[in-house]
N, C-alpha and C positions, 0 to 999 in steps of 0.2 A: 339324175339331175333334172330338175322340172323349172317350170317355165320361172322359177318364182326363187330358184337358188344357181345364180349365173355364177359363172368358175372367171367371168373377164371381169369383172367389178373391182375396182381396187374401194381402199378403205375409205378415201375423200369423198366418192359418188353413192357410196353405200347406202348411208339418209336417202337421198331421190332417186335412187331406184328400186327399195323397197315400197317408196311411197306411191313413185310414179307407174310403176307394174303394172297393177289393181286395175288403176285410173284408163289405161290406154284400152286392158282388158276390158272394160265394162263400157269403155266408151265405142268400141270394135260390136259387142253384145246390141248396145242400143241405136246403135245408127244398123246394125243389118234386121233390127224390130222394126225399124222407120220404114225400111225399103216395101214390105206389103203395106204399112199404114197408109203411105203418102200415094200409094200405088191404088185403095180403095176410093181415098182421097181425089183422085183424078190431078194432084198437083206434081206433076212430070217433073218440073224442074227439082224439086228435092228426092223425087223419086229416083232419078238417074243422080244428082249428088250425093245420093248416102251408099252408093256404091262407090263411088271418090273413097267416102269419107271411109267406111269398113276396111277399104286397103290400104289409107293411108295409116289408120290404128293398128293395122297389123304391124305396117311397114314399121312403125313405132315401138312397136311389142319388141319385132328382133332386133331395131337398134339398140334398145334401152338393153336387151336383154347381152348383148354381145360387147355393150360397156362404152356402148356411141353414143351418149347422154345428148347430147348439145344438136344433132339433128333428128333424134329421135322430138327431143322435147319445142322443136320450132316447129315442125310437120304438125304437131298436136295444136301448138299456138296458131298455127294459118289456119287450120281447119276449124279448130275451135270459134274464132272470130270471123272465117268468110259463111262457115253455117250458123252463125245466128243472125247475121247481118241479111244472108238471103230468106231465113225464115222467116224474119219477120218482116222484112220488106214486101213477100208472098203471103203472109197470113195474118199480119197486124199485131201491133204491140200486146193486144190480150191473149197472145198465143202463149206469150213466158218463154218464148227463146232467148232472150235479151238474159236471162239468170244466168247462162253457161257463162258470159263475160266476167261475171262476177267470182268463178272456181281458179281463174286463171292467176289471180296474185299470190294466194300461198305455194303454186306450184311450182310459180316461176322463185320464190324467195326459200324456197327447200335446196335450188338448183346452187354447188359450191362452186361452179365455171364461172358464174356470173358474178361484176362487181355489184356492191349496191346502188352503185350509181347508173349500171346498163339497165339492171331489172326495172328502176325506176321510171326510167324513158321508156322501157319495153311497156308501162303499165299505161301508160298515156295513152295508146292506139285502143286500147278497148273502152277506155273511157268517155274517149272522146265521140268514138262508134255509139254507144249507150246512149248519149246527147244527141246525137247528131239523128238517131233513129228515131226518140222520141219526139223532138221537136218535128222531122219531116212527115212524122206519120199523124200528126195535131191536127196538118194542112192537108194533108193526101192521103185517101183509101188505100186498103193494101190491095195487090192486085186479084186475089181469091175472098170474096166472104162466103163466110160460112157462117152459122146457125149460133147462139151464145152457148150450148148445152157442148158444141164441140173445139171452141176454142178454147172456152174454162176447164174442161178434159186434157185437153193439152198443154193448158196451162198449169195443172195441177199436178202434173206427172211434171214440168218440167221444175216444177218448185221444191219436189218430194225430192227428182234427180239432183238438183244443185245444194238442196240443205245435207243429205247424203254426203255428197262428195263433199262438203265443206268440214261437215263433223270427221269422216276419216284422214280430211288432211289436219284438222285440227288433233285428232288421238295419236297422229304418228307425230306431232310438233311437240305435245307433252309427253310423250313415250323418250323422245329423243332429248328433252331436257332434263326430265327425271333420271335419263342414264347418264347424263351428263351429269349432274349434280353430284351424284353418286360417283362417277369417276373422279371429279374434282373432289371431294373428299378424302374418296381414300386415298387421293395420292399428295394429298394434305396431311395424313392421316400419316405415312411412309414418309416424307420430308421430315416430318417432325420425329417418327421414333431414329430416322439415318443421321437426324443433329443430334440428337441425346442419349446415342450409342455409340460406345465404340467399337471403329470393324471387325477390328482382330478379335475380340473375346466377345462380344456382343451385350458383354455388361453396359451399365451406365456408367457416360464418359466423364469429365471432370468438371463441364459446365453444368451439366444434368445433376451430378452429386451437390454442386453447390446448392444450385435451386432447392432442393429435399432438405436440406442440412436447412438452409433460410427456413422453408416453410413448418420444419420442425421446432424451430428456436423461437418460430410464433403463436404455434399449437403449443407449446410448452409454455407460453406467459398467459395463455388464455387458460388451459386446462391444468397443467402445471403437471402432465406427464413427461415422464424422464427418459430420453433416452440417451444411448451411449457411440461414440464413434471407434473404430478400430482399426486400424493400418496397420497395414501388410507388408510386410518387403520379402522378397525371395532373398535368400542367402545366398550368397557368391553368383550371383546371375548373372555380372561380369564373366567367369571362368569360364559357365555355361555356354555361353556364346563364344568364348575366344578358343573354347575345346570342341563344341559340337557345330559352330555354325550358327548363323543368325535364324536360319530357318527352322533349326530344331529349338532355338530362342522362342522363335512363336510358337512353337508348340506345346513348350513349357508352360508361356504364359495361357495358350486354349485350355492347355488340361488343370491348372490351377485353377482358372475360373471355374470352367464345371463344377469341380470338386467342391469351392465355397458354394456356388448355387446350388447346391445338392446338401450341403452342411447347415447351413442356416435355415431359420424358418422364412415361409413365403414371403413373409410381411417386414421382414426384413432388406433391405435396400443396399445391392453390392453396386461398385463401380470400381473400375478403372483410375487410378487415382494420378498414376502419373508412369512411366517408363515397365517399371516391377513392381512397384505399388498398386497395393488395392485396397480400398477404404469400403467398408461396412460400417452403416449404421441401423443399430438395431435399436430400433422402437420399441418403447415401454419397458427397455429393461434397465434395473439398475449396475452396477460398475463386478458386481459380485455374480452375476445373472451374466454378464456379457465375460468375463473372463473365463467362465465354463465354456460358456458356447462354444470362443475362439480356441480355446483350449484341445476343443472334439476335433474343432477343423485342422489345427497347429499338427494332430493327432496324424490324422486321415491322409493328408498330406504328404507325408512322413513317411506312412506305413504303404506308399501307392508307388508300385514301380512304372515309371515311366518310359516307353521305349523312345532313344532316340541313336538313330542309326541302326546300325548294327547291336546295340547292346540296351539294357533295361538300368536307369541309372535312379535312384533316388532325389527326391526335393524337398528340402526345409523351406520354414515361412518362418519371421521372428512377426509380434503382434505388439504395437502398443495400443494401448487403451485410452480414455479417459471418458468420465459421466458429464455429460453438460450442468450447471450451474449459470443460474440467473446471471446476468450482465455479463456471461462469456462469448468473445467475438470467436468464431470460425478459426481464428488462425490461432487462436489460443487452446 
């Protein structure tokens, strides 16, 4: 188990603590690089806060990691916002500490604890810090100058660090919507084949057949290919049940289905048609062509022992036909 696949995370926090990880890690990394910088520097005060700040990103590290989202992720928000506030207050606004204010709003809008109405007020203290820094330091020197060649240094690591961090919060927002999408599909995708199937035999159920039956009787006015419907009834499938049991009933009907899905061609369209009925409609063939077919199935049927219970019992299917003909309605 590594620092990067916690076992406490449930599925809600999952987004921001995959995101948030990285983040505390690299921010732990660069605040203990500050500690000699600020330290050649002669600027004490950040030199002794980025020793704060490495154990507070730790402390973060094993919150976030141990599935304490919501103090892990305010530790990072105080630190974040009282270390740009002091750095630039000690080094002047061309330093580029003022950027890190700027990584803090997709972090906090990854967070699902939060409503969108807290994060929103949460985003106001950074912004108002960003104003509030700039306009003071318009008026007032910061309290260290330094030279243009090492504020612009500083400021160019701190631009490179926040564009960074903005683009990975930005590739884990489209990662997680693109899996989103994806999940929303497919299970658009399952909603719609669990409406226009039925459970017990997994044929197509009798809404579904209609729709086919419609969309065929307007490929047939446009193209004027033929096809034919055919219903099924099981024979005595009353006795069936009132001898063997309603659950050897469905089993009758599971294994008759098969046996047509396996009989017919692919392109052909079985359903469920009502109770014991099953209705096929076979595309592109005419009344003569579709008699054989049902004929093979009427066959196979027949010739297939079935076990139910205890013993192995035979199933007929009787089949009527008919070939569709212009201006004929569905029920005809």
């Amino acid at each position: 188990m590594t620092l990067f696949q916690s076992p406490y995370i449930k599925a809600g926090g999952y987004r921001f603590y995959v995101a948030a990880q990285p983040l505390f890690l690299v921010g732990l990394i660069f605040h203990a690089v500050f500690i000699p910088l600020f330290y050649y520097l002669g600027v004490k005060e950040l030199f002794y806060f980025n020793f704060l700040s490495v154990i507070i990103f730790s402390a973060s590290l094993v919150l976030n990691y141990r599935g304490r989202q919501a103090p892990a992720l305010w530790l990072a928000y105080i630190e974040v916002n009282t270390h740009a506030v002091l750095a630039v207050i000690l080094l002047g606004w061309q330093s580029g500490f003022y950027f890190y204010l700027m990584a803090i709003a997709p972090l906090l809008f990854l967070n699902p604890k939060l409503s969108t109405y807290s994060k929103a007020i949460t985003l106001v203290i950074p912004v108002l810090l960003m104003v509030w820094l700039h306009r003071m330091l318009l008026s007032e020197p910061p309290v260290y100058l330094f030279e243009d060649n090492i504020l612009n240094l500083l400021n160019d690591i701190n631009a490179v660090s926040t564009m960074i961090i903005l683009a990975y919060l930005s590739f884990v927002y489209s990662k997680a919507v693109t899996i989103s999408e994806a999940r929303i599909l497919s299970a658009s995708i399952d909603f719609e084949i669990m409406a226009a199937t039925d459970p017990l035999t997994d044929l197509l159920n009798r809404r579904a057949m209609h729709d086919e039956i419609k969309s065929e009787m307007d490929r047939y006015m446009v193209s004027g290919r033929p096809f034919v419907l055919a219903l099924g009834d099981i024979d005595d499938f009353k006795a069936i049940n009132d001898e063997h049991g309603h659950l050897n009933g469905d089993i009758v009907l599971k294994r008759v289905a098969e046996m047509l899905t396996s009989s017919f061609r692919k392109g052909d369209l079985i359903g469920r048609w009502g109770g014991e009925e099953f209705l096929i409609l076979l595309v592109g063939a005419n009344a003569e062509e579709a008699e054989s077919a049902t004929e093979k199935a009427r066959q196979i049927i027949e010739d297939t022992k079935i076990k139910l219970g205890d013993q192995l019992s035979s199933v007929t299917i009787t089949f009527g036909l008919c070939e569709y003909g212009a201006g004929m309605t569905i029920d005809e």
